[in-house]
C-alpha positions as a Markdown table, in Angstrom:
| # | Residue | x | y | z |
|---|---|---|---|---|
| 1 | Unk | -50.0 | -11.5 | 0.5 |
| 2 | Unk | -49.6 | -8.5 | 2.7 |
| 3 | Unk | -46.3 | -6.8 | 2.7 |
| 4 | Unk | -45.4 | -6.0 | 6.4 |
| 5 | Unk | -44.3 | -2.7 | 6.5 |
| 6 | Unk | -47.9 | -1.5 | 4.4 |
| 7 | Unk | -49.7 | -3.5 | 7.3 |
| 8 | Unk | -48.4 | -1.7 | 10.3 |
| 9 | Unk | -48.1 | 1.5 | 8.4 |
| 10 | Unk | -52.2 | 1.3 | 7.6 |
| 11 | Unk | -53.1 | 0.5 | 11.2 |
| 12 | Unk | -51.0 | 2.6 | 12.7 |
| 13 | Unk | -52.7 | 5.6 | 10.7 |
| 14 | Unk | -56.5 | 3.8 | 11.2 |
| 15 | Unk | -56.2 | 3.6 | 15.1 |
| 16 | Unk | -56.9 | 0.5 | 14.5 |
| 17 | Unk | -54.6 | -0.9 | 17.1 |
| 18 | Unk | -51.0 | -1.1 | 17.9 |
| 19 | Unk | -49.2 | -3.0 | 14.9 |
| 20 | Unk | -46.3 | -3.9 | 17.4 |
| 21 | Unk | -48.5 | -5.5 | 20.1 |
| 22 | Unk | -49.9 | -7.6 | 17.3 |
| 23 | Unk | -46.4 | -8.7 | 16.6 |
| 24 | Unk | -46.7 | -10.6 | 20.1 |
| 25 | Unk | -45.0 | -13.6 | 20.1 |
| 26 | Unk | -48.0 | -15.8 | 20.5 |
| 27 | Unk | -48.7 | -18.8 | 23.1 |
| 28 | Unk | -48.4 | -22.9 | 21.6 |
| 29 | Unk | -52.3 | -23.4 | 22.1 |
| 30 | Unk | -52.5 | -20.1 | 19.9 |
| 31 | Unk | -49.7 | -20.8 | 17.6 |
| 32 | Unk | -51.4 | -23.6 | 16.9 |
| 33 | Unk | -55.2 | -22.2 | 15.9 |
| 34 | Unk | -53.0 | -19.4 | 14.4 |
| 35 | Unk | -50.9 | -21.9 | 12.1 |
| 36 | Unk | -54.1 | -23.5 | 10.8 |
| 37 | Unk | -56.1 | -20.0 | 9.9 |
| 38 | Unk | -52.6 | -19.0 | 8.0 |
| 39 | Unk | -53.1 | -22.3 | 6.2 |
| 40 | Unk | -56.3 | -21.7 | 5.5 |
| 41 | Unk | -56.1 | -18.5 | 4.4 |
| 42 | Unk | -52.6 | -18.4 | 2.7 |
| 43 | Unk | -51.0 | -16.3 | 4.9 |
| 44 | Unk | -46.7 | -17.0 | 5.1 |
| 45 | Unk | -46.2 | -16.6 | 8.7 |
| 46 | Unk | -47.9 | -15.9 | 12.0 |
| 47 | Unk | -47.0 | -12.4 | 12.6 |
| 48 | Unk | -48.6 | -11.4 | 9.9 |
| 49 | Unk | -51.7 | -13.7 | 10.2 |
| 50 | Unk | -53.5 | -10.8 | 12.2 |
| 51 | Unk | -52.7 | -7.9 | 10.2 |
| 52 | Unk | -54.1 | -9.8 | 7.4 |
| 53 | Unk | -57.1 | -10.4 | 8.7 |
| 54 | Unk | -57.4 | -6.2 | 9.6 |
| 55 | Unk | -56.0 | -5.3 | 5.8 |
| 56 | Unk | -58.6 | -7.8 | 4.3 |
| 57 | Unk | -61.9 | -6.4 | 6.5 |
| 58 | Unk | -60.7 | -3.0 | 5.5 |
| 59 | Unk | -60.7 | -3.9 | 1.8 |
| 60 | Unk | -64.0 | -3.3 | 0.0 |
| 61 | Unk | -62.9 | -5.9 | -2.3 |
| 62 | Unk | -63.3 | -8.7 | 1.1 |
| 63 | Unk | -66.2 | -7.3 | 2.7 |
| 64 | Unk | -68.9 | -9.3 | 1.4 |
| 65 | Unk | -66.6 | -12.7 | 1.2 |
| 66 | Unk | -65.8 | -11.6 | 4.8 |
| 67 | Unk | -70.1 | -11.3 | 5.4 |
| 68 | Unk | -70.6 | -14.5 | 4.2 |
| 69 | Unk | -68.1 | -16.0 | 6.4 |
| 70 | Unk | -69.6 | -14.6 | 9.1 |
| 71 | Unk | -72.8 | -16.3 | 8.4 |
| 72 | Unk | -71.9 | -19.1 | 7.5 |
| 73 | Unk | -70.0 | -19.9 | 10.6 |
| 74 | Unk | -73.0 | -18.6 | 12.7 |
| 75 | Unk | -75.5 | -20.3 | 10.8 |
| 76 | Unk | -73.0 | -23.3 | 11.4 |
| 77 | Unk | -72.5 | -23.0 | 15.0 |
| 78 | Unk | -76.4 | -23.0 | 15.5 |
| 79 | Unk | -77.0 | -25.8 | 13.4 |
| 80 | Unk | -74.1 | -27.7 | 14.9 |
| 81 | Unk | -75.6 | -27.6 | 18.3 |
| 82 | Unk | -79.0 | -28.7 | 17.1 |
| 83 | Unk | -77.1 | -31.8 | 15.6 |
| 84 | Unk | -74.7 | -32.3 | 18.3 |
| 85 | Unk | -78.3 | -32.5 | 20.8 |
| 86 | Unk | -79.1 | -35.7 | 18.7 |
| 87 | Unk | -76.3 | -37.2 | 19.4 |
| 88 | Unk | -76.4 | -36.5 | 23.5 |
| 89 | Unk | -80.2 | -36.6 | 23.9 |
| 90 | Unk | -81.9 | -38.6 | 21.0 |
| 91 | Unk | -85.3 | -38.8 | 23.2 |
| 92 | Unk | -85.2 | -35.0 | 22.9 |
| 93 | Unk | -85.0 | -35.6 | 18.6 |
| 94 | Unk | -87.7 | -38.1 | 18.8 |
| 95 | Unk | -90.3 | -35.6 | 20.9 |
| 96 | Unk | -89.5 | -32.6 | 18.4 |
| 97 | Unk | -90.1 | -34.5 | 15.7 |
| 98 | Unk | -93.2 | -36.1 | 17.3 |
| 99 | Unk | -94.5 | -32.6 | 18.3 |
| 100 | Unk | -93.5 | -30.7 | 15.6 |
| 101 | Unk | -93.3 | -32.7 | 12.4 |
| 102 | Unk | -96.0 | -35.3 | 13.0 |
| 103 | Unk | -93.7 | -38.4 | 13.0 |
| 104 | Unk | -93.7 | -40.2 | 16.2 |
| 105 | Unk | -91.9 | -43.4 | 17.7 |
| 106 | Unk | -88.8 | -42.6 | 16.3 |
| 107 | Unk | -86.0 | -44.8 | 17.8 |
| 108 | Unk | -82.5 | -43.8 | 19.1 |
| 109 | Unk | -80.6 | -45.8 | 16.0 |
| 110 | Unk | -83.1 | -43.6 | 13.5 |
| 111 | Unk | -82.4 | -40.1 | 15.2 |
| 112 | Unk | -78.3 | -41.5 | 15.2 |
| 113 | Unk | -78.7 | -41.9 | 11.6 |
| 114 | Unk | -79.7 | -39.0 | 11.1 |
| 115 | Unk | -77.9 | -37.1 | 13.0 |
| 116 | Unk | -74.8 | -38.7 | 11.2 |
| 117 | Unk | -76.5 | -37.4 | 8.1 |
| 118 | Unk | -77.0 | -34.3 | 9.3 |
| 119 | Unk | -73.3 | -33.7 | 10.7 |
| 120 | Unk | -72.0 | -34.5 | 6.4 |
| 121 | Unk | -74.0 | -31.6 | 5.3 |
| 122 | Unk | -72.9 | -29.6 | 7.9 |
| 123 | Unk | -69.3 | -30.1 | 7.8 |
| 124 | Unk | -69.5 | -29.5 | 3.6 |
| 125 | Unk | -71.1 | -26.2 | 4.7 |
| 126 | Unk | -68.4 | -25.3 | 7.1 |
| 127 | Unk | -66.1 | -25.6 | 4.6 |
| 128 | Unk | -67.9 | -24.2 | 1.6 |
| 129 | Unk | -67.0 | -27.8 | -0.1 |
| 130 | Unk | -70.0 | -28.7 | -2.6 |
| 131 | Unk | -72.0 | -25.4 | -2.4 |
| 132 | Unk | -75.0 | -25.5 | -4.3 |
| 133 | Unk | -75.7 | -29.3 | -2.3 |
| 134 | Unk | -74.8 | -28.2 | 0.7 |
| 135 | Unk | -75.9 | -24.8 | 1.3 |
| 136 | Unk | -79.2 | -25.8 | 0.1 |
| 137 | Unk | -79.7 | -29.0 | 2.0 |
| 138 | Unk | -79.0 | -26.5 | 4.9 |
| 139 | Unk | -81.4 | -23.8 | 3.6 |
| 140 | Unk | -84.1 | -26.4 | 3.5 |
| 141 | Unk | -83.3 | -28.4 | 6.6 |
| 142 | Unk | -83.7 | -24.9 | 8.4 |
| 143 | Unk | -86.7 | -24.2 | 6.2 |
| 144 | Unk | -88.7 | -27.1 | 7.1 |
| 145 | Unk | -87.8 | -26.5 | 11.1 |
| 146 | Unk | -88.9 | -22.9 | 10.1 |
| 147 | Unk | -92.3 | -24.0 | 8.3 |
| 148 | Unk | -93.1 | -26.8 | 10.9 |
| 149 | Unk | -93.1 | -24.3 | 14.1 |
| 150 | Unk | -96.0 | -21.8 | 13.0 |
| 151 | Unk | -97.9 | -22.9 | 15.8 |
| 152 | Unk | -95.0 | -21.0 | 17.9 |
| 153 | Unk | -95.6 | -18.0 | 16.3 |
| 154 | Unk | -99.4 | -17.9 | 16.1 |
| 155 | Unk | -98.9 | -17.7 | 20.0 |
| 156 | Unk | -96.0 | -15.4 | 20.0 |
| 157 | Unk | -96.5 | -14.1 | 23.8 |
| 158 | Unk | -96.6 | -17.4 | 25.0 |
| 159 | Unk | -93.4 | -18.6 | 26.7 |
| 160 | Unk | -91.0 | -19.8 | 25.4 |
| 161 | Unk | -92.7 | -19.2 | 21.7 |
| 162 | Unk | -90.9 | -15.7 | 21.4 |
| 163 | Unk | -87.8 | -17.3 | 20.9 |
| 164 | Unk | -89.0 | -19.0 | 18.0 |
| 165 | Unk | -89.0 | -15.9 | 15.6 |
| 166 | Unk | -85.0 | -15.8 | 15.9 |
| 167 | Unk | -85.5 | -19.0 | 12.9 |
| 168 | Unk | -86.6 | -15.9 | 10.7 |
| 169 | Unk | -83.7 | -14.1 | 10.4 |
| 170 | Unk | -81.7 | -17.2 | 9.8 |
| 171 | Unk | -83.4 | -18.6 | 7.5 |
| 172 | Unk | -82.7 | -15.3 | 5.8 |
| 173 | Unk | -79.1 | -15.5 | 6.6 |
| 174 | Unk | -79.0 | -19.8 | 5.0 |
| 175 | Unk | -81.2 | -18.2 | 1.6 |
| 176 | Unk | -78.4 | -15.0 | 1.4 |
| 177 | Unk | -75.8 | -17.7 | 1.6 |
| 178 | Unk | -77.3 | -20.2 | -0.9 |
| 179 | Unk | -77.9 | -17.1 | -3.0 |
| 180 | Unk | -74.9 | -15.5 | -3.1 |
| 181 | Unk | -72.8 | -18.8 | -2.3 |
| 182 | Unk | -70.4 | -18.2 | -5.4 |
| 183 | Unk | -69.3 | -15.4 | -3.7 |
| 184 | Unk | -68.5 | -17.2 | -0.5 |
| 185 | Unk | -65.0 | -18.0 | -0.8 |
| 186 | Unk | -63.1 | -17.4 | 2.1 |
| 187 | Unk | -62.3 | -20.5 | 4.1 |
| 188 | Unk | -63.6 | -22.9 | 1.6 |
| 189 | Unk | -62.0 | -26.1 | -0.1 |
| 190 | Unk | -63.0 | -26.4 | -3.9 |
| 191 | Unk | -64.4 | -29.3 | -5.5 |
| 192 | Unk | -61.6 | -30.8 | -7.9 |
| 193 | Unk | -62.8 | -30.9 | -11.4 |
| 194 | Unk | -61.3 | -33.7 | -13.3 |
């Protein structure tokens, strides 16, 4: 763990911020969020919760597990708003999937299944828990949404197709995860071996 004094001392000298102010005492709605990162992360206390987070970006050692957490809670919060759309507008489901992957008359209970479905491998992803499964049924679920728009961008100029190329770059982002996913280790529960 991160011994205080070091801390303050280190982002004092990096500018990084005032290492008192962070010592706040914080609010019960951020207590709270604070108290379950410290869990998470193993951190002893809140005070300290936020200088940890600055000492471990600083720390060559972090930066890529810090990368990949990045990713994969972007990759997540995309995903989970693609899924959570099921849920709230299934007709919407059943036309992309009629316009874009061939399959029509899809009913609500279908698109609820698999939205269900869809929510599993997204919450193991969140939380890192059964990587090589779930990073790569997320890798190809965002493939085949990838693969299944190339009319969009054969017709790039064409409203609202331009928006379509932003699947490119995370598609790159769920293959660098999947890739690399032994090395993503912050914020993840491991799979008991017994």
């Amino acid at each position: 763990m991160v011994d205080n004094g070091l801390a303050s001392e280190v982002l004092e000298q990096s500018g990084v911020g005032n290492a008192r102010a962070m010592r706040r005492r914080p609010t019960k709605t951020r207590r709270s969020l604070i108290s379950l990162l410290s869990r998470m992360i193993g951190c002893r206390s809140f005070e300290l919760l936020e200088i940890e987070l600055v000492e471990l970006t600083m720390n060559s050692k972090y930066r890529l597990p810090v990368v990949l957490l990045a990713l994969r809670l972007s990759v997540f919060a995309v995903m989970f708003i693609w899924t959570i759309d099921k849920f709230v507008e299934p007709q919407h489901a059943s036309r992309v999937m009629a316009e874009f992957y061939s399959i029509g008359g899809i009913g609500n209970a279908v698109v609820y299944v698999l939205a269900v479905l869809e929510l599993a491998i997204l919450l193991a992803f969140l939380f890192g828990f059964a990587k090589r499964w779930s990073y790569g049924l997320v890798l190809l679920l965002h493939a085949a949404s990838t693969i299944f728009s190339y009319k969009k961008y054969l017709a790039p100029f064409q409203p609202p197709n331009l928006l379509f190329f932003a699947a490119i770059p995370m598609l790159a982002a769920c293959f660098a995860l999947y890739y690399v996913r032994d090395a993503d280790v912050l914020w993840t529960v491991e799979r008991k071996q017994g």
